[in-house]
C-alpha positions as CSV (number, residue, x, y, z in Angstrom):
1,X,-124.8,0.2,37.9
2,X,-125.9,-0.3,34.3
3,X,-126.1,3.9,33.1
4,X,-124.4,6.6,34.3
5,X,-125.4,8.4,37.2
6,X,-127.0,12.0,37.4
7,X,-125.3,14.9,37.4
8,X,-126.2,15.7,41.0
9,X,-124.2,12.2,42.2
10,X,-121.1,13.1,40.0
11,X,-120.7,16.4,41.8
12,X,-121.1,14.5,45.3
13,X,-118.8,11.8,44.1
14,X,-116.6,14.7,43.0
15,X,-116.5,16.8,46.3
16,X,-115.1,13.8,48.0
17,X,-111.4,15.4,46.4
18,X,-112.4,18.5,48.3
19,X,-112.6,16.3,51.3
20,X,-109.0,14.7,51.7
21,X,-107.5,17.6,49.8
22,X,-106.7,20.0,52.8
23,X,-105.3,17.1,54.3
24,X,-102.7,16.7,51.7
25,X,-102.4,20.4,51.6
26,X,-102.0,21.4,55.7
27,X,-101.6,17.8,57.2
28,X,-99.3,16.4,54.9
29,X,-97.0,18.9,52.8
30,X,-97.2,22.5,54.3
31,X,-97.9,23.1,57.3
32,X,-97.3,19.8,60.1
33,X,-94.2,18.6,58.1
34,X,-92.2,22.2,59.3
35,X,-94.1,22.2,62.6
36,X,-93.1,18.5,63.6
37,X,-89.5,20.1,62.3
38,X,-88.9,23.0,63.6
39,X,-91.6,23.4,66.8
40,X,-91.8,20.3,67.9
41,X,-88.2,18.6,67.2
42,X,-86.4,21.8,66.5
43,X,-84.0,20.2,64.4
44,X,-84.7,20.0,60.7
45,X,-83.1,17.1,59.7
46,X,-84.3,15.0,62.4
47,X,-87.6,16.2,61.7
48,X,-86.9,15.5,57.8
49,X,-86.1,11.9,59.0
50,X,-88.8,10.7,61.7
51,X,-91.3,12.7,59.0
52,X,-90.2,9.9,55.9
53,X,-90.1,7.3,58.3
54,X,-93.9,7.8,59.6
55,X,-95.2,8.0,55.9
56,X,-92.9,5.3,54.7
57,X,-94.7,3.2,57.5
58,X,-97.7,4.5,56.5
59,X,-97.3,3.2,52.9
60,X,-96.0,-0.4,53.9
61,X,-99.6,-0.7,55.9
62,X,-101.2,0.3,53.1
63,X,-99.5,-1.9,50.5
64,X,-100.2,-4.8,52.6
65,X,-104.4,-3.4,52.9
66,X,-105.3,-2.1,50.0
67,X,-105.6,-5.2,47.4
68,X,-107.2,-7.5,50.2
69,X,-109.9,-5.0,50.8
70,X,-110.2,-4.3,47.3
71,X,-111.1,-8.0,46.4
72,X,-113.1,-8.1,49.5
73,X,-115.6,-5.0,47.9
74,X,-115.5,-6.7,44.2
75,X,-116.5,-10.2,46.2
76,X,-119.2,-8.4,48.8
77,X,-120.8,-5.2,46.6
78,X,-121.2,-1.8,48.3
79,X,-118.3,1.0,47.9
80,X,-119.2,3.7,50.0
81,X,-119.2,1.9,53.3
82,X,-115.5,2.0,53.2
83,X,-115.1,5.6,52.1
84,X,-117.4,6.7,55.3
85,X,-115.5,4.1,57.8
86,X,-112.2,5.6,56.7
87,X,-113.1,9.1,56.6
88,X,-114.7,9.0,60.0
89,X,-111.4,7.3,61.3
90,X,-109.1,10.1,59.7
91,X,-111.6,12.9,60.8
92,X,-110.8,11.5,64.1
93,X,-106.8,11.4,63.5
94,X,-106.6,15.2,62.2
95,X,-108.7,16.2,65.3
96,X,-105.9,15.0,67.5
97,X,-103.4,17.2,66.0
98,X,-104.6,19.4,68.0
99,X,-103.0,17.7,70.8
100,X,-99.7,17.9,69.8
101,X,-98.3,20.7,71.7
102,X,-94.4,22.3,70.5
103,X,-92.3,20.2,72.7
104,X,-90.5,17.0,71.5
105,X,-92.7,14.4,73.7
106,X,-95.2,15.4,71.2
107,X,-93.6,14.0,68.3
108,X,-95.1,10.7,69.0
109,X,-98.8,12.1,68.9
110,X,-98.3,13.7,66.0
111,X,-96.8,11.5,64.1
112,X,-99.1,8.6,65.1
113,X,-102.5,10.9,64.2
114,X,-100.7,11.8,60.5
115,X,-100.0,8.1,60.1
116,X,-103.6,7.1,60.8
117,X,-104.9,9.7,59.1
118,X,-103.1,9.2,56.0
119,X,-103.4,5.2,55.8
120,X,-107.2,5.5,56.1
121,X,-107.9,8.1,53.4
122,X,-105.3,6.3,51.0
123,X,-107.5,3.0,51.9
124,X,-111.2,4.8,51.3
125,X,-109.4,6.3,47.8
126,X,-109.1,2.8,46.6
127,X,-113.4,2.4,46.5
128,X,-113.7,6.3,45.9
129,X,-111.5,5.8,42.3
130,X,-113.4,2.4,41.8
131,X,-116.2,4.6,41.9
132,X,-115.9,6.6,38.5
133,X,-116.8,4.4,36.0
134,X,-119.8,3.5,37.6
135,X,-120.7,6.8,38.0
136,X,-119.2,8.6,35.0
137,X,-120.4,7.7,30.9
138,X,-117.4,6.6,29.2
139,X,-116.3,9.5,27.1
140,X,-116.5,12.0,30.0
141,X,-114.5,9.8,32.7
142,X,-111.2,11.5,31.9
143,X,-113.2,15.3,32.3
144,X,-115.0,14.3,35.4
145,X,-112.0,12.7,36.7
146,X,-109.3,16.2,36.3
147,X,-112.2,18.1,37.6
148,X,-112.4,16.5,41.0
149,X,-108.7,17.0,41.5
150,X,-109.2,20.7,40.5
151,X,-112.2,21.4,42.7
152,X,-110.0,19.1,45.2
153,X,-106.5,21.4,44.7
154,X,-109.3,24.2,45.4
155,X,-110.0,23.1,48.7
156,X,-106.6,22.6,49.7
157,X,-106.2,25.9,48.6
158,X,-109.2,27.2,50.6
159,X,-107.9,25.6,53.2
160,X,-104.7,26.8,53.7
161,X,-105.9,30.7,53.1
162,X,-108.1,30.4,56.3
163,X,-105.5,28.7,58.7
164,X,-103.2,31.0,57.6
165,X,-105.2,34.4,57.3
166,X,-107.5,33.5,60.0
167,X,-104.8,32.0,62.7
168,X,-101.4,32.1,61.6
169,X,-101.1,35.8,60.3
170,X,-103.1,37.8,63.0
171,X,-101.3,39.2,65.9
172,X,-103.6,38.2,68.3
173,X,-105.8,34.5,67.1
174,X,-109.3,34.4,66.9
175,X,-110.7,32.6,70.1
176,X,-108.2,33.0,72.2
177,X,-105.5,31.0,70.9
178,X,-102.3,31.2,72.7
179,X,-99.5,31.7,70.1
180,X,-96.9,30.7,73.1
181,X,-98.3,27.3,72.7
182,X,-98.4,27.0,68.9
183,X,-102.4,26.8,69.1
184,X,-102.4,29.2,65.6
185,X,-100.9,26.4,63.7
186,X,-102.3,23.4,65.8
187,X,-105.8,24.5,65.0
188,X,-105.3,23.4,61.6
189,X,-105.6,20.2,62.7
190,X,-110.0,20.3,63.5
191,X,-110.0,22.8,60.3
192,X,-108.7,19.9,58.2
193,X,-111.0,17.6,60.2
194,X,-114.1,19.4,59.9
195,X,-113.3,20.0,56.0
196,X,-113.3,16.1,55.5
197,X,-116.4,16.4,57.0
198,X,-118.6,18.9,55.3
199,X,-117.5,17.5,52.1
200,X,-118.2,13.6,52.6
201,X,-121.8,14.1,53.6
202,X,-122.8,14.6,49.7
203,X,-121.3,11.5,49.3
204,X,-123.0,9.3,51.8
205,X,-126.2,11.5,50.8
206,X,-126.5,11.8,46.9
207,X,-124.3,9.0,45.4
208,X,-125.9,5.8,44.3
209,X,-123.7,2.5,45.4
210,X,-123.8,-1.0,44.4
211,X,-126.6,-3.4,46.0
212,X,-124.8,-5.0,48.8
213,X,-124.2,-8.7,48.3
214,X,-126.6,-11.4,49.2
215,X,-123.8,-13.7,50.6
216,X,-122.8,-14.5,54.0
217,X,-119.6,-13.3,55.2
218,X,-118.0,-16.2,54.6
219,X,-118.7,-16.8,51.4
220,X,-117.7,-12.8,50.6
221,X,-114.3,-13.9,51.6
222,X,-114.1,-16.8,50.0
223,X,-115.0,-14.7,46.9
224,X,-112.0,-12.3,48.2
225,X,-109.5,-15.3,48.1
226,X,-110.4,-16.3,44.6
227,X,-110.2,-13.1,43.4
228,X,-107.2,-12.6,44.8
229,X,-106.4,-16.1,43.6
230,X,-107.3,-14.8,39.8
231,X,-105.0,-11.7,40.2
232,X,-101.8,-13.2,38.8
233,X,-103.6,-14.4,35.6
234,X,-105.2,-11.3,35.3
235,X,-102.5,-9.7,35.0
236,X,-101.1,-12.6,32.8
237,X,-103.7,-11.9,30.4
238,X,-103.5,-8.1,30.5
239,X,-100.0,-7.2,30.5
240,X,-100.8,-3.5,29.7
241,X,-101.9,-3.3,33.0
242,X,-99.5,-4.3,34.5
243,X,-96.9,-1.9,32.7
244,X,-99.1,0.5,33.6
245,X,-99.4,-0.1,36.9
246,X,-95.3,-0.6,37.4
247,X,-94.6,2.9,35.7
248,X,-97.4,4.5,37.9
249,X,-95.2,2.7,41.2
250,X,-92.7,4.7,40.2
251,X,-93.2,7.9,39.2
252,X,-96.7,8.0,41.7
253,X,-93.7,7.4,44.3
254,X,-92.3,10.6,43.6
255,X,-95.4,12.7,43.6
256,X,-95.3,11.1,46.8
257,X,-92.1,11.9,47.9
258,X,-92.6,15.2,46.4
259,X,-95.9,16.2,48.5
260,X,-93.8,14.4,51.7
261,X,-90.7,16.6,51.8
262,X,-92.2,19.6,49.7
263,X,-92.4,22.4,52.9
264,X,-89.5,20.5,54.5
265,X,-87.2,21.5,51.6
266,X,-88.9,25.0,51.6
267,X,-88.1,25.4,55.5
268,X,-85.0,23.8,55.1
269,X,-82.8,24.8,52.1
270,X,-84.8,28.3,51.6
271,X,-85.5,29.1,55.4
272,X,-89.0,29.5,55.2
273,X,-90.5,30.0,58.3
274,X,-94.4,27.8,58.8
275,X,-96.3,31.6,57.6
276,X,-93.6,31.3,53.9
277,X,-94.3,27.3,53.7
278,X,-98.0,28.0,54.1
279,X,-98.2,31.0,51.3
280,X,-95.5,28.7,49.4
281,X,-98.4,25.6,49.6
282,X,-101.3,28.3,48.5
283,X,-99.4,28.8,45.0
284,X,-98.6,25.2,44.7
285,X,-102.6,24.7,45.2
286,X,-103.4,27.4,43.1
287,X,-101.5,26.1,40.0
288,X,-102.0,22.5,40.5
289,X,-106.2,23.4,40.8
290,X,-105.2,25.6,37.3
291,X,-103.5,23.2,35.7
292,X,-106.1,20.0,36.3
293,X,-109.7,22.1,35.3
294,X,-107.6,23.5,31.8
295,X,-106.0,19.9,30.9
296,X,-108.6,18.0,31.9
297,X,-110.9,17.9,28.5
298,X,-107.5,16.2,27.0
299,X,-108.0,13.2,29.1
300,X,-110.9,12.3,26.7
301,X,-110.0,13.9,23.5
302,X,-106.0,12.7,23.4
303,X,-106.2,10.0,25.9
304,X,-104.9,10.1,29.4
305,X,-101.4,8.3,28.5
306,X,-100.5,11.1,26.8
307,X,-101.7,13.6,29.1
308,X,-99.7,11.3,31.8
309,X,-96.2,11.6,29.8
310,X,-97.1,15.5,29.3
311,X,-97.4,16.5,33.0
312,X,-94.2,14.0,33.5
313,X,-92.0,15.6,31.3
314,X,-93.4,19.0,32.6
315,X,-92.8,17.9,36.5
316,X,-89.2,16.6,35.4
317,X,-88.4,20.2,34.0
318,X,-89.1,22.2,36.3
319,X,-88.7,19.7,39.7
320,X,-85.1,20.1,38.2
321,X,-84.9,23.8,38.0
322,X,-86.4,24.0,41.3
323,X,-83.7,21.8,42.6
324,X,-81.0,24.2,41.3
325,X,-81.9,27.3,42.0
326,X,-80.7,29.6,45.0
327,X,-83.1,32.7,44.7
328,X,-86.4,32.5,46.9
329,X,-87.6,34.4,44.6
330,X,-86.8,31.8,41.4
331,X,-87.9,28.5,43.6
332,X,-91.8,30.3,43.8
333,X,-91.5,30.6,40.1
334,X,-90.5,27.1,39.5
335,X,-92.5,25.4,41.9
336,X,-95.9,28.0,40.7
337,X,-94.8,26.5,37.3
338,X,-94.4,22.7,38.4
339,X,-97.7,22.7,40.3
340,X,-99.3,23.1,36.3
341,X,-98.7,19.5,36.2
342,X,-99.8,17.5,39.2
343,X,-103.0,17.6,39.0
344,X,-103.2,16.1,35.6
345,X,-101.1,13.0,35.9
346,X,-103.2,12.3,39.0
347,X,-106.4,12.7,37.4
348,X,-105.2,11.2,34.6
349,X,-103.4,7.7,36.0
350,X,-106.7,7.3,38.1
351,X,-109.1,7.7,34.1
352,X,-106.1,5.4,32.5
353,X,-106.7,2.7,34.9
354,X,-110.7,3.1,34.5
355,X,-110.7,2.3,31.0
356,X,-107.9,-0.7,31.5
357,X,-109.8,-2.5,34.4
358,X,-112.6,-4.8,33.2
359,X,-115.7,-3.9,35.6
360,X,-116.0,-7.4,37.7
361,X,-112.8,-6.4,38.7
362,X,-112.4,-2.8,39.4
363,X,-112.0,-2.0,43.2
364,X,-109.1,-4.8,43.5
365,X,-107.1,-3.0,40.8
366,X,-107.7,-0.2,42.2
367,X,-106.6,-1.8,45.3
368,X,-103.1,-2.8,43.3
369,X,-103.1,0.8,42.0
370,X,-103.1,1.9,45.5
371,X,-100.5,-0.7,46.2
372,X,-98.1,0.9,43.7
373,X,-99.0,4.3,44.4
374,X,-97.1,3.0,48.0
375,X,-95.3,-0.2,47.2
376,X,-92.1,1.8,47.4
377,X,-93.5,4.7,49.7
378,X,-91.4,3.2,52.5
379,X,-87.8,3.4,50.2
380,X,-88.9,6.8,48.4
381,X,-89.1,8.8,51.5
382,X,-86.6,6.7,53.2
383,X,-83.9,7.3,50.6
384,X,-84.8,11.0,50.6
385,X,-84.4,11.3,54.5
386,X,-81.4,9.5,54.4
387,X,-79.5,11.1,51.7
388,X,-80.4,14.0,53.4
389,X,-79.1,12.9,56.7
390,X,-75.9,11.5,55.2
391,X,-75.3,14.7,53.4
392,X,-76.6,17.0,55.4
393,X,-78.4,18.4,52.1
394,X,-82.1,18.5,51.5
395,X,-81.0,18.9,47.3
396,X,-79.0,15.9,47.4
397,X,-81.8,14.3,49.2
398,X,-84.8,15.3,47.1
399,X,-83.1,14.4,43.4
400,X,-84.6,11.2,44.0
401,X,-88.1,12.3,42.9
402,X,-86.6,13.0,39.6
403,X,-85.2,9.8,38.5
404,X,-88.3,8.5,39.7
405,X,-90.4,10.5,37.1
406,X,-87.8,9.5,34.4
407,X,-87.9,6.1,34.9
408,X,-91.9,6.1,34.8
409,X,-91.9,7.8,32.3
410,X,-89.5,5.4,30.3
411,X,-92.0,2.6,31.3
412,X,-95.1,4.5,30.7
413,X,-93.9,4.8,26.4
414,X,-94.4,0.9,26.3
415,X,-97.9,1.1,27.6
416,X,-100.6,0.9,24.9
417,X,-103.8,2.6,25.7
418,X,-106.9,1.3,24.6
419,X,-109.0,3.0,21.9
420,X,-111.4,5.4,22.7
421,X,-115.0,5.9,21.5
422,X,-115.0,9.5,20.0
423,X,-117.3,11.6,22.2
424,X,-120.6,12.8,21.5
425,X,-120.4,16.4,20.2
426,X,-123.0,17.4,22.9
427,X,-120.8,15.7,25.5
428,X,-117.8,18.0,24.6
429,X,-119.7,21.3,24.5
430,X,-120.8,20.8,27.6
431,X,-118.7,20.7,30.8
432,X,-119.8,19.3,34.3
């Protein structure tokens, strides 16, 4: 695409966050993770463990798909045929929660619909992110970017309000549900699955997509090898990205080990029942939807590397007071406060590499920058479960995620950013 798109397709492209969030929010971190643990294992731990394992997998799969496919899209043209393949395939996944009844011959099931599920929106976010700077001018990526994660944390948040007002709180469900069989908390399985829905039809309506390619098949993946072939020197040649990409494998691995084992340690070291998780992921939501619409307009104006050490240092602060406090009451306060900061370093990591990646070359980086978003996934989540095991502490466990921020952090200082064309003044008074 030679110009930026109209507004109308930047909205779509953005209400594709609103689509996977309440996956992230119910599937992933508050509401399945205590219910594999405490429903349908019944043992915490255990459920801590086979829960790290299943993600950890699910990470190693997508390390090893991510960059192939990305090279194959560069080589063969179209993005959004991806995105609508993998969303149909998870839409499919979360509707089979349902399935998973509160008995442990259900763990399988549910374990193996998150595991789809999660590999194959990871996989469409690779050609969803390489999406932006076709879509997005320049100077307004970084804005555009923070507010599809805060429309996105809105959804989650959304989300989580009806499952848990609607069929979790009430005495007696809507439709009949049998509470005896967990159905109020299973339904948030189609919930999640008809959100991913609703919000990817814009998409595959409204947003314009590269002309497909006029090569065979063959020759797109002989175009796949040699840009796969070309990634080393690339890299060679571009060491910023690289650095970036290395500091973003490691403290990305702790946002993911956070989300992970977030309502486990909530259930576990707090005893939260699945209604206190659920409330506990609404705040998280809340502030993380807060935090990404008010910081996003400093992605463009002081660059997204320093928004991206910001929201670390912020995560690292209070990730470490929530790890040391006792009161209930203290760990809402800390993890309301921490929540400030995801959303930024997302949004922010995803405009960083936007601007590094030259643009015959953008949806196989991204592919790498899926690949270290989850090169580590299977030892983050690994370690965590089995510190946690070993110790029989969920605090021991979960300090991990905080020398993971440090460390990418550390990395992320020797990253130079490239220089910025100062926005239009019309493009800053106005806001998408």
């Amino acid at each position: 695409m030679s110009r930026p798109a109209p507004t109308r397709a930047l909205v779509a492209w953005a209400l594709w966050d609103c689509a996977t969030s309440p996956f992230a929010a119910i599937v992933v971190t508050f509401v399945f993770p205590a219910y594999l643990a405490r429903a349908v294992v019944g043992d915490e731990v255990r459920g801590t463990e086979l829960w790290g394992l299943t993600m950890a997998l699910s990470g190693l799969v997508l390390a090893l798909l991510a960059p192939i496919t990305g090279a194959f899209a560069d080589a063969g043209g179209p993005r959004k045929p991806w995105i609508l393949a993998t969303s149909a395939l998870a839409f499919l996944a979360c509707a089979g929660l349902w399935f998973a009844t509160p008995e442990p011959n259900s763990a399988l099931l549910l374990l193996a619909c998150v595991f789809v599920a999660n590999t194959a929106l990871e996989l469409g976010a690779v050609f969803y992110n390489a999406l932006l700077p076709d879509l997005a001018p320049p100077e307004r990526m970084g804005l555009w970017s923070g507010r599809a994660w805060a429309i996105g944390y809105g959804s989650g948040l959304l989300a989580l309000l009806f499952v848990l007002f609607v069929f979790v709180l009430p005495a007696e469900p809507p439709l009949g549900l049998d509470r005896a069989a967990a159905e109020q908390v299973r339904i948030a399985g189609p919930v999640t699955a008809a959100a991913l829905l609703f919000f990817t039809v814009p998409l595959a309506l409204f947003v314009p997509d590269r002309p497909r390619a006029t090569a065979s098949l063959a020759e797109t993946v002989r175009g796949m090898r040699a840009r796969l072939a070309a990634t080393l020197p690339l890299l060679r040649a571009r060491p910023e990205i690289l650095r970036f990409l290395l500091a973003r494998l490691l403290y990305n691995d702790g946002l993911n080990t956070l989300f992970t084992f977030g309502g486990l340690y909530a259930a576990g070291s707090f005893a939260m029942d699945v209604q206190e998780v659920m409330l506990f992921g609404i705040l998280l939501n809340l502030t993380a939807g807060i935090g990404a619409w008010l910081l996003a307009p400093l992605d463009d104006r002081l660059g997204s590397k320093r928004l991206i050490l910001l929201s670390l240092f912020g995560l690292l602060g209070f990730g470490l007071a929530a790890l040391l406090v006792k009161s209930k009451a203290l760990l809402w306060v800390m993890g309301g406060a921490l929540g400030l900061f995801v959303g930024p370093v997302q949004a922010a990591s995803r405009t960083l590499l936007a601007r590094l990646a030259p643009e015959h070359a953008r949806a196989e980086l991204f592919g790498l920058y899926a690949l270290t978003g989850r090169i580590t996934a299977p030892l983050g989540p690994w370690v965590v479960g089995t510190l946690t095991a070993l110790a029989q502490s969920q605090r021991i466990g979960m300090s991990t995620i905080l020398v993971l921020f440090a460390c990418g952090f550390l990395l992320l200082l020797t990253v130079a950013e490239p220089e910025r064309e100062a926005p239009p003044r019309a493009a800053l008074a106005r806001d998408p």
